[in-house]
N, C-alpha and C positions, 0 to 999 in steps of 0.2 A: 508868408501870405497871411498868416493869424493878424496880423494886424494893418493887411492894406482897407483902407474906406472905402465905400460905396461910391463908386462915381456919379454923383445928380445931386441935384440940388432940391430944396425944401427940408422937409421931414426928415429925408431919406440920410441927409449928407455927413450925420456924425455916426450911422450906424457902423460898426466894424464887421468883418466878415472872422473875428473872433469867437465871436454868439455862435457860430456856426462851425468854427472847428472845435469850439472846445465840447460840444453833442459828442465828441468821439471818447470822451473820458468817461461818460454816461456807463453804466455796469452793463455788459446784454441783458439783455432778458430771455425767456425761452422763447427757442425754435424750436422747427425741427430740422434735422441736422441730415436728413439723407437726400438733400434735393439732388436733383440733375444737373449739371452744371447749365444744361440750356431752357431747364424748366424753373430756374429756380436757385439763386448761391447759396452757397455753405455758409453756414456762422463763419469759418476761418474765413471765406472769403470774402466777409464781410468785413470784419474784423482787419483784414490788410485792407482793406478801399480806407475804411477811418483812419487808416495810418498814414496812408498814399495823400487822403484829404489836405494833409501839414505839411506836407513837401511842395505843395501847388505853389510856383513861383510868382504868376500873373495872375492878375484878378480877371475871375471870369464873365464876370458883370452881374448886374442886379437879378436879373431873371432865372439864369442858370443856379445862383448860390437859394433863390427861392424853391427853384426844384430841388435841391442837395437836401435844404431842410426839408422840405416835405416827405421827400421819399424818406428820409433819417426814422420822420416821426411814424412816418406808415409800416417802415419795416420793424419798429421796437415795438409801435402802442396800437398797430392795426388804423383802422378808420378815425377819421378826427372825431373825438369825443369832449373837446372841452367848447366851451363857451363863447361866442360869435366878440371879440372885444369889440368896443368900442368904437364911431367913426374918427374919433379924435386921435384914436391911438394907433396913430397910421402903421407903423412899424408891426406890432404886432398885428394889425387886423389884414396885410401883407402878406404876413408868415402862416395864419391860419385859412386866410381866403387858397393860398398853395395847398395848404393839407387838405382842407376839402375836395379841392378840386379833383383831386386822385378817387373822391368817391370810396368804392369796395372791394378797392386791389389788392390781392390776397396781400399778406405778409413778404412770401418767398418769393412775390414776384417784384414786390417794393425793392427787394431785399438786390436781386438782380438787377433791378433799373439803375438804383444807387451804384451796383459796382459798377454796370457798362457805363454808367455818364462821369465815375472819377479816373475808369482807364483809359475814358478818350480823353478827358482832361490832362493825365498825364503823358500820353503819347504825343500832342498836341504839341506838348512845351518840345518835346524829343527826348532821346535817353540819356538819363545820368551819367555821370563819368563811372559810377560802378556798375550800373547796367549795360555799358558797351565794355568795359573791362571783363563782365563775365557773359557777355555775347560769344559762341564757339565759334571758331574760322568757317565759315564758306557755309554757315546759318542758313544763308538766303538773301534775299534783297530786304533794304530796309526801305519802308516808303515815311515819308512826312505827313501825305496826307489822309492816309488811309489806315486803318488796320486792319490784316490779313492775316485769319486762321484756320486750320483745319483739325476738324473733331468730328467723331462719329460721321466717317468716309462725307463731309460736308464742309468745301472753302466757302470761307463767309469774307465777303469784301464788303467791309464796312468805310463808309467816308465820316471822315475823321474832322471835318470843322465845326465844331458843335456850337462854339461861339458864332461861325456867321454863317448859320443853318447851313451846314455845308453846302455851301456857294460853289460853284467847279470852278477853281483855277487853273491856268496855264499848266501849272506842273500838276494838279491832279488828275486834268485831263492823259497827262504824259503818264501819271503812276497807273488810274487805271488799265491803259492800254497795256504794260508792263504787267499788270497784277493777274491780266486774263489772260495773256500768256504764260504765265505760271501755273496758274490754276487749268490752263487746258493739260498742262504736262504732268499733273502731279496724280497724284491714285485716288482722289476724291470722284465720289460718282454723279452730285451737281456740285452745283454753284450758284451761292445765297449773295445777292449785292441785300443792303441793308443803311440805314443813316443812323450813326449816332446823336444821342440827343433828342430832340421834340421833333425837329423833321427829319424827313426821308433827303430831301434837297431842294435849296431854292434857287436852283437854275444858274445860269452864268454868272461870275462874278463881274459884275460890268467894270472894274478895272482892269478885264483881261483889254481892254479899249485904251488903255493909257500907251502913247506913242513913245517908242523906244528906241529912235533911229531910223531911220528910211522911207519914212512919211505913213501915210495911207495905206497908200498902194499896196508899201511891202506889209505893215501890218497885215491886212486884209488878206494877202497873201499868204504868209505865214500861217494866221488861223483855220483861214480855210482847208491846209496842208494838214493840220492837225487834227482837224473837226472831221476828216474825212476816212484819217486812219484810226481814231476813236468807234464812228459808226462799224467801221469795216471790220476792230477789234468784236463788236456784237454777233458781226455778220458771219463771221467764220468761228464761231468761239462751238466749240463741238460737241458740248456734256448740256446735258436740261441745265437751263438757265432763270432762275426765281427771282422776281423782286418781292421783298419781302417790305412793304410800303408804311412806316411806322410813325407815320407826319404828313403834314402837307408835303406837297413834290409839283416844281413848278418846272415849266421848259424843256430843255434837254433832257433831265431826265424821267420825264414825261414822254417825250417822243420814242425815245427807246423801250422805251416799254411793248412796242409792238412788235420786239426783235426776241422778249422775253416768251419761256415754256407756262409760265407758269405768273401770275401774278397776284398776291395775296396784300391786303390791306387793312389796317385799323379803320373804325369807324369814323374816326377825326380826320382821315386823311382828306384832300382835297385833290387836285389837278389841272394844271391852266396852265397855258401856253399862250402869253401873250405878245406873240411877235410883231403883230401888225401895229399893236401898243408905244414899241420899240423901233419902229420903222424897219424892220426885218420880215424872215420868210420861214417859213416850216423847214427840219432839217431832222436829223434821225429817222431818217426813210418813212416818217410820217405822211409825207403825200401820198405815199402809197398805201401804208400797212392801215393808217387810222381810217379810209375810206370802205376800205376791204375790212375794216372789222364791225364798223358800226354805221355805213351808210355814208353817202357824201354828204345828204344834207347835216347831219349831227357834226360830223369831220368838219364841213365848214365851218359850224357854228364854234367852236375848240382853237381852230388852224386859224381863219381867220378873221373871226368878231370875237377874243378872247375868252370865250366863254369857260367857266370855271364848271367843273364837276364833284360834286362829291362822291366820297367812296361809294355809294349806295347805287349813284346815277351811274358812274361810269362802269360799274359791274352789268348795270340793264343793260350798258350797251356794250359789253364784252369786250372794255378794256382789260376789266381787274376780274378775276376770276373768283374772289370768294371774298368777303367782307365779316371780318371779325370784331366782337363787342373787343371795345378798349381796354376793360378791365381782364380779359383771358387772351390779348391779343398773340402775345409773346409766348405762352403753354401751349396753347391750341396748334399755333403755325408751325413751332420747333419739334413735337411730336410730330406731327403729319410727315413733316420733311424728314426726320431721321427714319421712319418707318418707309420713306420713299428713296433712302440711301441705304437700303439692304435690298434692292431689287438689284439685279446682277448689273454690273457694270457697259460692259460691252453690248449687251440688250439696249439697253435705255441710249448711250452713245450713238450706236449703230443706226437708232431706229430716229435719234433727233436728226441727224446727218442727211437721213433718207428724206424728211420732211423740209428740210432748208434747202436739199439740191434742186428740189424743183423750181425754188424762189432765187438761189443764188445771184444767177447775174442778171435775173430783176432787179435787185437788192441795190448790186453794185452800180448799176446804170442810175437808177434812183439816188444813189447816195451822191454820185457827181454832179446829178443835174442841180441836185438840192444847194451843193459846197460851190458850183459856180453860181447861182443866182443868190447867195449869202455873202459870196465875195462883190459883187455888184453893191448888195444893199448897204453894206460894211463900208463903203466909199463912198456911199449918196451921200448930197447934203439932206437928206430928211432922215436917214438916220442918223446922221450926227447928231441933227436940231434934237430927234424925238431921246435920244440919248443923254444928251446935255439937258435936257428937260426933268429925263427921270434924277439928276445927280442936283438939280438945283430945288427940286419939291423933296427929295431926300432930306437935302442942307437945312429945309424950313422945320424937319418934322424936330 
């Protein structure tokens, strides 16, 4: 990977993403060396992410290799302190407009960003022929597009496409459903969904639309079959349930959020559901939950005139539960949570159980009204039109 080029043209197009691995030869500098693994990586685990950096197989594009540096430079040298280059010196005024942008993010928290965005980077590619060699038999499930861990009585389902702001595909809609039934069965007391990378998620990936045999019909069919035990995975999932919102988050996994215990957010996040946009309809029991949380008129204005909220807005109106400055986002929420996974197990289970059965087979009636009238819109010709629309102003950008 040390020597694949930057894909674009102008300025940009003799730079290597060499400049960028070879920052890993750089000597440490001091830390401090007793962080928490959720508040903060160790120098060692820093130390293997800059190793992990040179095994990267595919290039992960321009944007992402600017966050590599930047976090690099935040977690050795702190705050950018050098010199605004040049507009002519596009390359480097690039590389430092990235290190600004991070502002007064501690050190150990740089330090952390860098390792979660080189371990979804390498998850992303899949694992090594010596990391499945020393995988133990009957591990667990492996997923593709996710990664799935537990620490401090806490599964954290992170989605795993950081290149294309994890977008939900076909098979990740399949993992997640998979990954919460794992996570209902294992001895953790919640359950963190999370986005690797700069977003939370940017909603469907609209080549789940690409036909693959059996026209329309069965398309639209199929999805809907899937979208429906997706919801239904929220709907029954049995342990306090967090979104932990760490980016924009558009669509679906926007709508589900009113299926979540708990929902915490960076300041940058956003939230928009623009289905009407898309010649489509609200789905993640959102006709229901988002009315009931914040009023029909605001719901309308969300569901359907696209309207976009920021983190700050959609806490007034009791989407997102708490809103955290960007620079403590990840310390602040991973304390709280781990201090909220020593409350007894069975309490918290028992007593979410008790609050979802009175909504149950609301829920359920809601989720099929939703999956048949998205199977209707998935065959219209105006979604077609409004869909082949978003993929032809996509082609101009």
């Amino acid at each position: 990977m040390a020597g694949v080029a930057l894909q674009c043209s102008g300025p940009w197009r003799f730079v290597k993403l060499r400049s960028l691995v070879r920052l890993s030869t750089i000597p440490s500098l001091k830390f401090h060396t007793t962080a928490s693994p959720m508040m903060g990586a160790t120098v060692q685990q820093f130390e293997q992410a800059k190793s992990k950096l040179s095994t990267l197989k595919n290039d992960p594009g321009n944007e992402v290799k600017l966050k590599i540096y930047a976090l690099f430079k935040q977690a050795t040298q702190g705050p950018c302190n050098t010199p605004k280059p040049g507009m002519l010196d596009f390359v480097n005024k690039a590389k430092w407009d990235a290190w600004k942008s991070l502002g007064s993010i501690p050190q150990d928290e740089a330090r952390q960003q860098y390792c979660d965005l080189i371990g979804s980077l390498v998850e992303a590619e899949g694992p090594s022929s010596d990391q499945m060699a020393a995988e133990p038999a009957g591990s667990g499930t492996m997923y593709k597009t996710l990664l799935l861990t537990t620490e401090d009585d806490i599964t954290t389902i992170k989605l795993n496409r950081p290149a294309k702001k994890n977008a939900i595909t076909t098979e990740m809609y399949s993992e997640v459903i998979a990954a919460l039934e794992q996570a209902a069965k294992d001895d953790s007391v919640i359950t963190v969904f999370t986005g690797a990378g700069d977003y939370y998620c940017s909603g469907n990936d609209l080549t789940n639309f690409k036909l693959e045999g059996g026209g329309v019909e069965e398309m639209a069919r199929r999805g809907g079959e899937l979208l429906r035990q997706y919801v239904k995975a929220y709907i029954d999932f049995p342990k306090p349930l967090v979104a932990v919102v760490n980016g924009p988050a558009v669509g679906i996994s926007v709508t589900v959020l009113g299926l979540f215990d708990l929902v915490y957010a960076t300041e940058r996040a956003t939230f928009h559901t623009p289905f009407s946009q898309l010649g489509q309809s609200a789905e993640g029991c959102s006709s229901y939950t988002f009315p009931k949380i914040m009023g029909s008129a605001k719901a309308s204005e969300m569901l359907l005139f696209n309207k976009k909220l920021t983190a700050v807005q959609a806490c007034e109106l009791g989407l997102v539960t708490e809103v955290f400055p960007d620079s403590s986002f990840q310390s602040e929420v991973w304390t709280r949570l781990k201090a909220y996974a020593k409350l007894p197990r069975n309490s918290l289970a028992f007593s979410k159980q008790l609050i979802r059965s009175m909504e149950k087979e609301r829920l359920y009636a809601v989720n099929d009204a939703e999956v048949e009238c998205l199977i209707g819109r998935w065959m219209s010709d105006e979604c077609f039109s409004a869909v082949m629309s978003f993929f032809q102003a996509k082609a101009k950008l």
